[in-house]
C-alpha positions in Angstrom: -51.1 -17.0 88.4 -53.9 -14.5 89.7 -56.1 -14.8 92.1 -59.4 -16.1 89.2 -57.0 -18.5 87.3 -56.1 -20.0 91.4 -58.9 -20.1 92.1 -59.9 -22.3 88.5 -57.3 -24.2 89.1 -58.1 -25.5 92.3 -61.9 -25.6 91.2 -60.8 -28.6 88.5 -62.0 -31.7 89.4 -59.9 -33.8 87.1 -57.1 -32.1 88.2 -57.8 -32.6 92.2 -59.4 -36.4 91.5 -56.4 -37.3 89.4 -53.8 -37.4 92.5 -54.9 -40.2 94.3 -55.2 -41.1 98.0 -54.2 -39.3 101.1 -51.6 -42.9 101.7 -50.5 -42.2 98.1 -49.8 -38.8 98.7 -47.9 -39.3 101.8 -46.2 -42.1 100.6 -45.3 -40.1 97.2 -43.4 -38.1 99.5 -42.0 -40.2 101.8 -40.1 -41.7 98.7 -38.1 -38.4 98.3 -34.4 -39.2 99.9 -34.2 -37.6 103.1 -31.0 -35.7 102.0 -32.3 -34.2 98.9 -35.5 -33.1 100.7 -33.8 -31.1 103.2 -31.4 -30.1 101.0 -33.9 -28.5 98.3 -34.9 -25.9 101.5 -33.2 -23.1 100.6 -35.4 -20.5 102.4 -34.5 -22.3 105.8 -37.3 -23.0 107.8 -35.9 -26.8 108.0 -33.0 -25.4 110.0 -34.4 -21.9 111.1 -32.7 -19.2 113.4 -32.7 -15.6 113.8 -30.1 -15.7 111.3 -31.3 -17.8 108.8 -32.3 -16.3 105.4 -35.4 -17.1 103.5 -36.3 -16.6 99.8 -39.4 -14.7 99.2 -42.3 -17.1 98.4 -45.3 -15.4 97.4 -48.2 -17.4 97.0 -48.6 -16.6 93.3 -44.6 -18.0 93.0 -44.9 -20.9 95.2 -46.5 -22.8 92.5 -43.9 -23.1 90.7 -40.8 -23.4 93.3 -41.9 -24.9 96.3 -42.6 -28.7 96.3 -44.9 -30.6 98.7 -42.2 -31.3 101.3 -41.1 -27.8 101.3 -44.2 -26.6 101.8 -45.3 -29.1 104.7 -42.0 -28.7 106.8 -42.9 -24.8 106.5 -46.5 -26.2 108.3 -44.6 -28.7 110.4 -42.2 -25.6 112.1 -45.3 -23.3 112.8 -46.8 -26.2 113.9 -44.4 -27.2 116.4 -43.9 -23.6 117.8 -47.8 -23.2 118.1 -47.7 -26.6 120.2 -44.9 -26.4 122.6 -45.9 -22.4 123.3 -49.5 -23.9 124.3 -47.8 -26.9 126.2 -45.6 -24.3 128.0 -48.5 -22.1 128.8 -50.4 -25.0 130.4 -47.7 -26.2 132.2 -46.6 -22.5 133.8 -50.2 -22.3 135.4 -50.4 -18.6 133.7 -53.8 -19.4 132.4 -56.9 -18.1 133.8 -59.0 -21.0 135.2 -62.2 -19.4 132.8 -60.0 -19.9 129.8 -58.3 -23.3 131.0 -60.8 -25.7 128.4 -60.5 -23.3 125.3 -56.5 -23.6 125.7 -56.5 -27.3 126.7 -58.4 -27.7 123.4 -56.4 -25.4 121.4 -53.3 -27.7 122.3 -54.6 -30.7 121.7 -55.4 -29.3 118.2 -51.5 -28.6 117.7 -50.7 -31.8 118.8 -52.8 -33.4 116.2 -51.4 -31.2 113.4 -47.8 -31.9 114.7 -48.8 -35.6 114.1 -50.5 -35.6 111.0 -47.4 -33.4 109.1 -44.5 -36.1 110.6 -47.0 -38.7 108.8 -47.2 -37.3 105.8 -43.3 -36.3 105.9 -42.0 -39.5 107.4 -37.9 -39.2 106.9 -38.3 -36.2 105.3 -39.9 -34.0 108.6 -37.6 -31.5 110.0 -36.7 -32.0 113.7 -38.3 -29.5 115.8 -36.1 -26.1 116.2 -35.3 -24.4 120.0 -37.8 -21.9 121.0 -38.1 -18.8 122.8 -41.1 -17.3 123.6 -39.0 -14.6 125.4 -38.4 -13.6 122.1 -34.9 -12.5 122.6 -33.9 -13.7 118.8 -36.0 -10.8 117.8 -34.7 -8.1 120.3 -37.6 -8.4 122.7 -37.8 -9.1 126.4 -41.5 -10.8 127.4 -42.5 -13.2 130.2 -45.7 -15.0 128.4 -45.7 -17.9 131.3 -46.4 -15.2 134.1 -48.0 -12.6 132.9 -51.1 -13.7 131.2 -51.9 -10.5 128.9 -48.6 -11.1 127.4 -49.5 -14.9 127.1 -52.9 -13.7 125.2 -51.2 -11.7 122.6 -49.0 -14.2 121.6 -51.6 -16.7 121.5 -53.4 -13.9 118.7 -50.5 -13.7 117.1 -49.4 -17.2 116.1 -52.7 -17.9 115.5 -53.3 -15.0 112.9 -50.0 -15.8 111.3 -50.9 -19.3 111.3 -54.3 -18.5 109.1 -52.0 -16.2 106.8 -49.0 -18.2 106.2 -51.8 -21.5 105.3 -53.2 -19.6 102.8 -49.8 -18.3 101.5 -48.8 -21.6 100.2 -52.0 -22.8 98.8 -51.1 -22.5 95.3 -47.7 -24.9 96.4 -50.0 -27.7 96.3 -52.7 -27.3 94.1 -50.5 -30.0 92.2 -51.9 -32.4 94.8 -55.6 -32.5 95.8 -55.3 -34.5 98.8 -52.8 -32.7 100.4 -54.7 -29.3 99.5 -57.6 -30.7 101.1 -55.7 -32.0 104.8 -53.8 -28.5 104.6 -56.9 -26.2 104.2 -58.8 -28.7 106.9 -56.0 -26.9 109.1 -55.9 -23.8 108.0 -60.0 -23.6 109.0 -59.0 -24.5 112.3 -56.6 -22.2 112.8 -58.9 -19.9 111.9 -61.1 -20.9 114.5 -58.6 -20.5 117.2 -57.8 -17.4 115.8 -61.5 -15.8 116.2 -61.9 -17.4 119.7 -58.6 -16.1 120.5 -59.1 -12.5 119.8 -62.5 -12.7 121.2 -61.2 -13.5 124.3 -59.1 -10.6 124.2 -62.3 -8.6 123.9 -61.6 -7.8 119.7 -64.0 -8.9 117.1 -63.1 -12.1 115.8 -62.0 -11.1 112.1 -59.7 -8.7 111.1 -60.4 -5.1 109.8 -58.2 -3.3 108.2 -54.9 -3.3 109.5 -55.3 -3.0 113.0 -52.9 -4.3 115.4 -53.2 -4.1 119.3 -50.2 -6.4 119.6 -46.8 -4.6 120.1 -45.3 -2.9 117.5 -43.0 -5.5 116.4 -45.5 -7.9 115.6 -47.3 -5.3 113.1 -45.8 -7.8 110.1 -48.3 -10.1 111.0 -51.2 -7.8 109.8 -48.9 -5.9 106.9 -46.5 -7.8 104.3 -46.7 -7.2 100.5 -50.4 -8.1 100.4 -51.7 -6.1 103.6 -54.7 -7.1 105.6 -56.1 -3.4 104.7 -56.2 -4.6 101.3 -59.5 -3.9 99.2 -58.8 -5.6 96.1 -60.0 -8.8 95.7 -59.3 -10.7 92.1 -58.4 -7.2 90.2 -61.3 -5.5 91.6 -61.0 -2.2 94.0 -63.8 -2.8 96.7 -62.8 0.6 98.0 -65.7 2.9 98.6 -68.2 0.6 96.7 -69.9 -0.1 100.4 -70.3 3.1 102.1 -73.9 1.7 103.7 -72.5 -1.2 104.6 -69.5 -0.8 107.1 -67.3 1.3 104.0 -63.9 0.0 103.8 -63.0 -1.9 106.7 -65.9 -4.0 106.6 -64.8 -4.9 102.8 -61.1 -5.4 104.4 -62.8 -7.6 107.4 -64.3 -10.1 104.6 -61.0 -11.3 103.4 -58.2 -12.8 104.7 -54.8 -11.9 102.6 -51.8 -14.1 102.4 -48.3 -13.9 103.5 -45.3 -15.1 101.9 -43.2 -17.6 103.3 -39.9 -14.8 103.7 -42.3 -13.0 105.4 -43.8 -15.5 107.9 -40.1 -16.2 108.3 -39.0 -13.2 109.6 -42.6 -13.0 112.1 -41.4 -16.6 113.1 -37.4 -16.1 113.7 -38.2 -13.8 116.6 -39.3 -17.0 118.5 -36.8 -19.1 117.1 -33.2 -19.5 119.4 -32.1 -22.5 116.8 
């Protein structure tokens, strides 16, 4: 499925109308037995370690192998490590006093999200995994709840994955209008914590090219299969077609790319003790 035919199929009315209600949906799902859910994770998010190995899931792909549930417990595990790393931070007293209301916010956003996805899983929700924010799965040694830089980046970070990994599974539920429409009514605010975010961080608030000022080891977020330095959008090459106009990074800057479930995965499984 390219990106034109995606985007026709999500454009179809009938298709989107046909699905019923957001309760139907949910309670669609919450039908599946709670063994055969978890058990039809193969790519391991449900039960996610540093050790764990994922299936690649591109968002072309996921159409066709990853159902609903997969697809939300996927949400549900970025969404629990997005709210306990902002309930940590505002517990450790690392945040600025300036920036106290935007994070306070922020959290309470997670906490909603967290909510809504154990609703529409019911029996089916994974529990939520161990965290560390040290990031010793992944080989690292940071102190995000005393040194508030540190704190910062990794606030960028989830957050820009977050926005990526959203639209990576988009095509998973185009078989199910309601739940397109709750998932992408995240994915916008995610968005919008992840422009305020790097804002206050003193970048621009969108993404150009490539460019990472996290460390190193987080460059995944910005790379993958499907790079945010991309310039071709539905089977056109942008490059060089705006020279006037910003040239190629500003083309790069008005889209957001995908990334594949493996490849949030790996990004997430650095943070992830069991």
């Amino acid at each position: 499925m390219n990106f034109i035919k995606l985007l026709e199929t999500l454009s179809n009315k009938e298709i989107l109308d046909a699905k019923g209600s957001r309760r139907e949906s949910f309670n669609h799902i919450k039908t599946f037995g709670k063994g055969v859910a978890l058990a039809s994770i193969p790519f391991g998010l449900a039960a996610t370690s540093s050790k764990s190995k994922a299936a690649t899931m591109s968002m072309a792909s996921a159409a066709f192998q990853a159902s609903n549930v997969e697809v939300l417990n996927f949400a549900l595990t970025l969404e629990y490590l997005e709210q306990e790393f902002y309930a940590m931070g505002l517990d450790s007293g690392v945040i600025d006093a300036d920036d106290m209301t935007v994070f306070q916010t922020i959290s309470i956003h997670e906490d909603e999200h967290v909510k809504f996805l154990l609703e529409a899983l019911g029996d089916n929700a994974i529990a939520k995994p161990t965290f560390d924010f040290t990031g010793a799965p992944g080989g690292l040694n940071l102190d995000p709840f005393n040194d508030y830089p540190t704190f910062m980046a990794l606030a960028q970070g989830f957050e820009d994955t977050g926005v990526r990994a959203y639209k990576g599974q988009a095509g998973a539920l185009a078989n199910d209008g309601t739940l397109l429409e709750y998932a992408l009514q995240i994915h916008s605010v995610e968005a919008r914590h992840a422009s305020q975010v790097r804002r206050m961080r003193g970048e621009k608030g969108w993404i150009t090219n490539s460019e990472n000022t996290l460390p190193s080891q987080f460059a995944a977020i910005y790379g993958g299969a499907t790079p945010e330095s991309n310039t071709v959008q539905g089977g056109v090459d942008l490059a060089g077609m705006f020279s006037d106009f910003g040239g190629n990074g500003a083309v790069t800057a008005a889209f957001d790319e995908p990334l594949t479930m493996s490849e949030v995965n790996s990004i997430a499984s650095i943070f992830i003790a069991s």
